[in-house]
C-alpha positions as CSV (number, residue, x, y, z in Angstrom):
1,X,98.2,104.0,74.8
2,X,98.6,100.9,77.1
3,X,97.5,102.1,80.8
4,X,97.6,100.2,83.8
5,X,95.0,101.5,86.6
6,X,95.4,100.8,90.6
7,X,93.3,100.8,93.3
8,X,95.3,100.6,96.3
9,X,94.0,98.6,99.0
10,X,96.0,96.3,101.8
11,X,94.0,93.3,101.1
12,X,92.5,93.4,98.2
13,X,94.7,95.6,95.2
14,X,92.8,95.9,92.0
15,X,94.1,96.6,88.8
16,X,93.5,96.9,85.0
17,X,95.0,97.0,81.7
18,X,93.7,98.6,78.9
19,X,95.1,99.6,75.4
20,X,93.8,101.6,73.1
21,X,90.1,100.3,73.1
22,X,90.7,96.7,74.3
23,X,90.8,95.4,77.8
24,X,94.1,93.3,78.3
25,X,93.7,92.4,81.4
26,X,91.5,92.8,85.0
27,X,91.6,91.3,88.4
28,X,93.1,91.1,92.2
29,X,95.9,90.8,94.5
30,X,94.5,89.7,97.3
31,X,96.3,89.7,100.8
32,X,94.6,88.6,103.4
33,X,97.0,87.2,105.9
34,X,100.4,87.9,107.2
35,X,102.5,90.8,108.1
36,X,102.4,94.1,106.2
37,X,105.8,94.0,105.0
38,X,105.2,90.5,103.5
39,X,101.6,91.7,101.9
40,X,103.6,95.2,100.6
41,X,106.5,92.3,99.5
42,X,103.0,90.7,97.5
43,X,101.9,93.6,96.2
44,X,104.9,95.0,94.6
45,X,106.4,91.9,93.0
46,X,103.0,91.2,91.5
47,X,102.3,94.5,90.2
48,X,106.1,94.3,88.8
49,X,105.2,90.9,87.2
50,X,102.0,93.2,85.4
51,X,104.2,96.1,84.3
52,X,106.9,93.6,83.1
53,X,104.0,91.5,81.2
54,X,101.7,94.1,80.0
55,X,104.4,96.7,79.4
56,X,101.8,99.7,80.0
57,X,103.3,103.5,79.1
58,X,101.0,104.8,81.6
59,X,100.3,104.1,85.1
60,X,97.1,105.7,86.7
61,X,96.2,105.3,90.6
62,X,93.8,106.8,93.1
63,X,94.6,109.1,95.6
64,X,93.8,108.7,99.4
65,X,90.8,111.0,99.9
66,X,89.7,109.7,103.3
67,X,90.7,107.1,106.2
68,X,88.2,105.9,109.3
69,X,91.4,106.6,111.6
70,X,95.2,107.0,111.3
71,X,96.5,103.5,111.0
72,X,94.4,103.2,107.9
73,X,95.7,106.2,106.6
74,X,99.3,105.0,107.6
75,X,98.8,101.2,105.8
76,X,97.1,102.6,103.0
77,X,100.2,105.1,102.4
78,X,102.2,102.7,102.4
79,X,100.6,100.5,99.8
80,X,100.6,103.7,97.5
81,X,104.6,104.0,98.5
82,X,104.6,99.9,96.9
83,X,102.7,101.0,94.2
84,X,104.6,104.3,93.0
85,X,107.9,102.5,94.0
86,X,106.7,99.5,91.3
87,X,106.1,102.1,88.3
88,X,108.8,104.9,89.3
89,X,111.1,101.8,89.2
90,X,109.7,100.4,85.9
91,X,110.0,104.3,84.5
92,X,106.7,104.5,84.1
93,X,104.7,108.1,84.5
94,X,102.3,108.4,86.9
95,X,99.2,110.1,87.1
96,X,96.7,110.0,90.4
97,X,93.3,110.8,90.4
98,X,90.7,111.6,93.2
99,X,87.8,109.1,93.8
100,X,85.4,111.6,92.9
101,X,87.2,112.6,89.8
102,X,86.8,108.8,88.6
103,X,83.3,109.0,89.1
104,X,82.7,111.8,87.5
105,X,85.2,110.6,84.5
106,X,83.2,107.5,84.3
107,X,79.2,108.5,85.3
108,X,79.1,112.4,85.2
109,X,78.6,112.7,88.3
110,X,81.2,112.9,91.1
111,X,79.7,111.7,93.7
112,X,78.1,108.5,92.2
113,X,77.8,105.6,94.7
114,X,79.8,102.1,93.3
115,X,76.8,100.2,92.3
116,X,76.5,103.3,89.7
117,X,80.1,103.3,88.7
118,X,80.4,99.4,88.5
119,X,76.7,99.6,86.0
120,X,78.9,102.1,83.5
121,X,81.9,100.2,83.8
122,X,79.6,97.0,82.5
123,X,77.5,98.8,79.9
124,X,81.4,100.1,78.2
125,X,83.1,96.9,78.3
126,X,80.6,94.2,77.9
127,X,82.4,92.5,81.5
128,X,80.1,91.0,83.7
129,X,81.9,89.6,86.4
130,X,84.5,91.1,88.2
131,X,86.9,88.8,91.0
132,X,86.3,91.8,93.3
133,X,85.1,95.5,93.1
134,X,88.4,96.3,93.3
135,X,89.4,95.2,89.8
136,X,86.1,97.1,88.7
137,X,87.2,100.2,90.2
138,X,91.1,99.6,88.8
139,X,89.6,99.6,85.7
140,X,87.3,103.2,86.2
141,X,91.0,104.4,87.2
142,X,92.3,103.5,83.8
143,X,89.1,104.7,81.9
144,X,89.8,107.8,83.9
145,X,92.7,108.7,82.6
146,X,92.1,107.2,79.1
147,X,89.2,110.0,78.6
148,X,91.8,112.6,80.5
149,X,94.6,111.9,77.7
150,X,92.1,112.2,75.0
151,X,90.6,115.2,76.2
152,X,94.3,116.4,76.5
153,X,95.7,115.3,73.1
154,X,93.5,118.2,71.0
155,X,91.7,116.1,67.8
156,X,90.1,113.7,70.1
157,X,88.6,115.5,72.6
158,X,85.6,114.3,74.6
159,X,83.1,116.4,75.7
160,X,79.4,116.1,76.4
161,X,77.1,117.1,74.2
162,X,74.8,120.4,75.1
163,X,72.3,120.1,77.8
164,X,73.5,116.6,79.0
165,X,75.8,115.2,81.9
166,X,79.7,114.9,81.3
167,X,81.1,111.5,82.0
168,X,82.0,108.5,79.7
169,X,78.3,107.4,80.3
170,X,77.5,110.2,77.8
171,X,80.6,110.9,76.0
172,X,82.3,108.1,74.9
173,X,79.4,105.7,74.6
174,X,79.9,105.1,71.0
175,X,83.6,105.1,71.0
176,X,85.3,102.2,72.8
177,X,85.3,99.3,71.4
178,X,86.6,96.9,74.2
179,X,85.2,93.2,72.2
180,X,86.3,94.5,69.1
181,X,82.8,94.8,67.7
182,X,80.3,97.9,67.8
183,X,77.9,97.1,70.7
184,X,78.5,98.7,74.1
């Protein structure tokens, strides 16, 4: 399954690719400058140029969970309007997840802090360099729902093993493949 993940954000947007085991593609649109309705503009022709390049099946994206005061609720609902808008348009489903359901997905723990999550992240795809902690995190969103459709799809279901955390830390460490080769 070809997923693209999302973190919303008005300046920086991060996003991933993944397929199967493989990483296609990481990185960020950045928009620093200019009005909002040119940096939503930004944001939703680039994430079209993804969808149309990558052709995911699947788009995942987090959900708001908290804003420092209203007009950063307000901006960052609007970037998730863009980025809905972008797959809904491309007929792509979408799932969303909560931050601390990524975590969790990712560490076992839901209330890991980002150094934590962005150390898993590394140790499962052999990356180490990402343009932002944006793309990072885009790419815990797509790892999130990776391990949510295999738990989901019956044969391939990932659990922990008794007496240790949940998470991909511990459950999927042997099982993606992102290089192509055996080593995590």
């Amino acid at each position: 399954m070809r997923i693209l993940g999302v973190d919303p954000g008005s300046r920086f947007l991060g996003y991933a690719v993944i397929s199967d085991r493989n990483i296609l593609t990481h990185g960020t649109l950045i928009e620093k400058n200019g009005e909002m309705s040119d940096r939503l503009f930004a944001i939703y022709t680039g994430l079209k140029k993804i969808i149309q390049e990558f052709n995911p099946e699947v788009l995942a994206v987090e959900k708001i969970f908290f804003a420092k005061n209203a007009l950063s609720a307000l901006k960052l609902g609007e970037i998730r309007g863009v980025i809905l808008l972008a797959g809904a348009e491309a007929g792509i489903p979408i799932f969303e997840y909560a931050p601390n359901e990524i975590k969790k997905s990712i560490t076992g723990h839901g209330h890991a802090d980002k150094q934590t999550v962005s150390h898993w992240i590394k140790v499962f795809t052999g990356e180490t360099e990402f343009k932002t902690n944006d793309a990072s995190d885009a790419l815990a969103i797509a790892l999130c729902h990776a391990s949510h459709s295999v738990s989901a799809s019956g044969g391939n279901k990932i659990a922990p093993k008794k007496g240790r955390s949940g998470g991909m830390a511990n459950a999927l460490k042997h099982r993606i493949k992102f290089d192509g080769s055996d080593k995590i």
